[in-house]
TORVO-756916 format. One record per residue (C-alpha): x, z, y. Coordinates in steps of 0.02 Angstrom, whole numbers, padded with zeros to 5 digits. Layout:
c1:X&c3:Z&c2:Y
...
//
This chain:
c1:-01285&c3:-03896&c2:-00580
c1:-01205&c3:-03815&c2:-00734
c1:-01031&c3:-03840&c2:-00762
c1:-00990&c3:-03954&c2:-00900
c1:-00833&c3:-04017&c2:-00885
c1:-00775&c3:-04156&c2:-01017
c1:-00584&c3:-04211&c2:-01027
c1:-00594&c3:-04357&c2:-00909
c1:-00658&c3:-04253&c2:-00755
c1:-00596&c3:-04073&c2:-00802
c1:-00506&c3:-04050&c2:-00637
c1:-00631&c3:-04145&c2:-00529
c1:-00774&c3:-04022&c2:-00606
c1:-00682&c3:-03884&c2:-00595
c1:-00646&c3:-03915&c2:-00431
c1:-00814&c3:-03929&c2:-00345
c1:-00916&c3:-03786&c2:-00463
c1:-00931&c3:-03618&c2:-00389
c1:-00986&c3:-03560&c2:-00572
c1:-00832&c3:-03610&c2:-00620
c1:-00748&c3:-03521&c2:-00484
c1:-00813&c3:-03376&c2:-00516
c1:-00784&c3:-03359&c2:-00711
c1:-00603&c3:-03378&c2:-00668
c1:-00596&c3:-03262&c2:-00551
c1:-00675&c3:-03129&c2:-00662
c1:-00569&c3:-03185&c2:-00813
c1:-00411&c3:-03230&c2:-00729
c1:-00415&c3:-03130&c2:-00556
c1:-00389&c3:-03290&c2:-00455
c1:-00439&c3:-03465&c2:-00421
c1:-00293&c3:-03559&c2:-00396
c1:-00238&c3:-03728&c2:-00420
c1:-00163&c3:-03674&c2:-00586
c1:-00349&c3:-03664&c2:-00640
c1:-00410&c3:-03837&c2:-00603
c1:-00283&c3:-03942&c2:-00720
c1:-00370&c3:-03991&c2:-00859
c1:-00315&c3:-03881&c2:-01016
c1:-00379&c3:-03704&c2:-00897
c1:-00544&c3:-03803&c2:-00838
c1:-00568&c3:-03858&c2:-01011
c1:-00532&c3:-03645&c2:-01072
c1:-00697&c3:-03613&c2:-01193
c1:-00708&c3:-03426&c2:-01101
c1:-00719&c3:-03497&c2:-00924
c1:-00854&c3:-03629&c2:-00974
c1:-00939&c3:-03502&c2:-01094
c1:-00934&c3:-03371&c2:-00927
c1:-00984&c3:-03520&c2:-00800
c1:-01146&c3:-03547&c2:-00901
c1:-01197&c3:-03348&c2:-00864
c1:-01162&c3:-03363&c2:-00650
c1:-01310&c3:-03435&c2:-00568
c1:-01285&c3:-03493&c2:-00415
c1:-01452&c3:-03501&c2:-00259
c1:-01427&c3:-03482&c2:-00067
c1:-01468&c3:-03354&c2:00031
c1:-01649&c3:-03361&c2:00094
c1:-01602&c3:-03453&c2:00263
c1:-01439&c3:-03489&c2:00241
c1:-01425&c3:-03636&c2:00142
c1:-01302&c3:-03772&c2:00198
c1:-01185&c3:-03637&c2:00276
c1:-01020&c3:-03566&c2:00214
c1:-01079&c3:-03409&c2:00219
c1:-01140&c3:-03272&c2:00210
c1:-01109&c3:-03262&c2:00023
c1:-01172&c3:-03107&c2:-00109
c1:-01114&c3:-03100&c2:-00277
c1:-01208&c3:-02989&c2:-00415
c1:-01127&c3:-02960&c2:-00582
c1:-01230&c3:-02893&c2:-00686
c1:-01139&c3:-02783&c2:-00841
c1:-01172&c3:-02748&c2:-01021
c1:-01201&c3:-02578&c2:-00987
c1:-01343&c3:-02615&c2:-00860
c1:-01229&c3:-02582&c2:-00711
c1:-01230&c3:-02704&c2:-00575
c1:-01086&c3:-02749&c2:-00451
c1:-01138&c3:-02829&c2:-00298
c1:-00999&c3:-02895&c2:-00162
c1:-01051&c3:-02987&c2:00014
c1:-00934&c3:-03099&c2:00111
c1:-01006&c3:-03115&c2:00280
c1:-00872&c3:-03258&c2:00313
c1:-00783&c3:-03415&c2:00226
c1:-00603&c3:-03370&c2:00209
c1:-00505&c3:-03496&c2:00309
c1:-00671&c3:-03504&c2:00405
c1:-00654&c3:-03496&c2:00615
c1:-00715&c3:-03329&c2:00577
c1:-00605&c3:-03263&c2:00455
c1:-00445&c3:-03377&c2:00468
c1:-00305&c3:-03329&c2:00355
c1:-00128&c3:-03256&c2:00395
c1:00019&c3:-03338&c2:00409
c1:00079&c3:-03307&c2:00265
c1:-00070&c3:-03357&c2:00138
c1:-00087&c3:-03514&c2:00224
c1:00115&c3:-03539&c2:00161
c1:00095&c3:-03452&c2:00007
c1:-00054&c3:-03577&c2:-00023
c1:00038&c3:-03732&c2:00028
c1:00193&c3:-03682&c2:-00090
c1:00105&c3:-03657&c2:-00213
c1:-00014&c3:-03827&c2:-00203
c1:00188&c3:-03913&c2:-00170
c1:00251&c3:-03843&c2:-00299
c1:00110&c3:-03868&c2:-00439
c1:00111&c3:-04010&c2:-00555
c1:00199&c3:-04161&c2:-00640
c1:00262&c3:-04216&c2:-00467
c1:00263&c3:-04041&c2:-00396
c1:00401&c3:-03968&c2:-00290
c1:00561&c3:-03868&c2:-00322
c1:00548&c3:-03715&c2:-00232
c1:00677&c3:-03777&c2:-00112
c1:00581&c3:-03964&c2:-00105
c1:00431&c3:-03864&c2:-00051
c1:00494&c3:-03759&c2:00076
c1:00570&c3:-03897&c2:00152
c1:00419&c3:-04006&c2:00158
c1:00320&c3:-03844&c2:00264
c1:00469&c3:-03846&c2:00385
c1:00453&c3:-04022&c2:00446
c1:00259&c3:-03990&c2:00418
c1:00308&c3:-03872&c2:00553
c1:00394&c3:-03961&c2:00668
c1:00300&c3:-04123&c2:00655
c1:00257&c3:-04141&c2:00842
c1:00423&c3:-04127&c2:00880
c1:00462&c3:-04268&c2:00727
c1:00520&c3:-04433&c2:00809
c1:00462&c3:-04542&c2:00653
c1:00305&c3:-04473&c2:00561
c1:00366&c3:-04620&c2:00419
c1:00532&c3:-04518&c2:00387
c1:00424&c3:-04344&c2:00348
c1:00424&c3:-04370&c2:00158
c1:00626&c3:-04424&c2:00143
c1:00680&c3:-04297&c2:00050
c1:00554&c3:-04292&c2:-00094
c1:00635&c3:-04440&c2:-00195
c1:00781&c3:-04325&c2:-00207
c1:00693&c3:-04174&c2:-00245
c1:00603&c3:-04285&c2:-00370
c1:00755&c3:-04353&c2:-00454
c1:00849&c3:-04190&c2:-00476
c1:00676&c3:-04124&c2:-00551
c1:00675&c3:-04267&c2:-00676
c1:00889&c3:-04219&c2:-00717
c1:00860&c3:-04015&c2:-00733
c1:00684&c3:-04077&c2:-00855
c1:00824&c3:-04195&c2:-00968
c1:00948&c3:-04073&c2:-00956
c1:00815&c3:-03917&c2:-01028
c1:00784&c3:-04026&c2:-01185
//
């Protein structure tokens, strides 16, 4: 399906289009959740870009994660091909430590309702410890205050 995202389901479109995915990550060098808020799904280049990627599976492989190919095919007549054997995240190709924290920060932090820095890092650490957490109900305590001082530093800034 082409990607066609209106104003009322920008991020939901965005979200789920691998055309989309891919524009941004040729135009922008990442597909993050900075690019599924509205105003960057909604950006004329990535929706002008998403109409040129055609996505088919693999002869054999469809329903699977993988493996992927990706041809772009250049003005000049050059083509750049790229295969990824595995899903990253996949069993196969799990990711480190650290992206899977530098991914959760960043999907804390993002938002109206996102995360100080601090708020965030404190929300992974009891993620973190949660078997050892002796009230699953108290996890999210500490957000209203995170929250609030959000809400004072945003009143203070105008």
């Amino acid at each position: 399906a082409r990607y066609k995202p209106t104003p009322a389901d920008a991020q939901m479109s965005s979200q789920f289009s691998l055309s989309c995915a891919v524009a941004c990550a040729l135009l922008r060098h990442r597909f993050s959740v900075e690019d599924i808020v509205r105003e960057a799904a909604l950006d004329p280049r990535v929706v002008a870009l998403s109409s040129q990627v055609r996505v088919r599976p693999l002869e054999g492989e469809s329903g699977r994660l993988g493996p992927a190919s990706l041809k772009v095919h250049l003005k000049n007549g050059n083509v750049l091909t790229a295969v990824e054997e595995h899903f990253p995240g996949s069993a196969d190709a799990p990711l480190e430590e650290a992206d899977i924290v530098a991914k959760a920060r960043a999907c804390l932090q993002f938002g109206p309702a996102g995360l100080a820095p601090e708020g965030a890092d404190e929300m992974i650490r009891r993620i973190r410890t949660i078997e050892s957490c002796p009230d699953v109900s108290r996890l999210f305590d500490h957000l209203q205050g995170d929250q609030d001082s959000q809400r004072a530093n945003a009143r203070r800034s105008t």
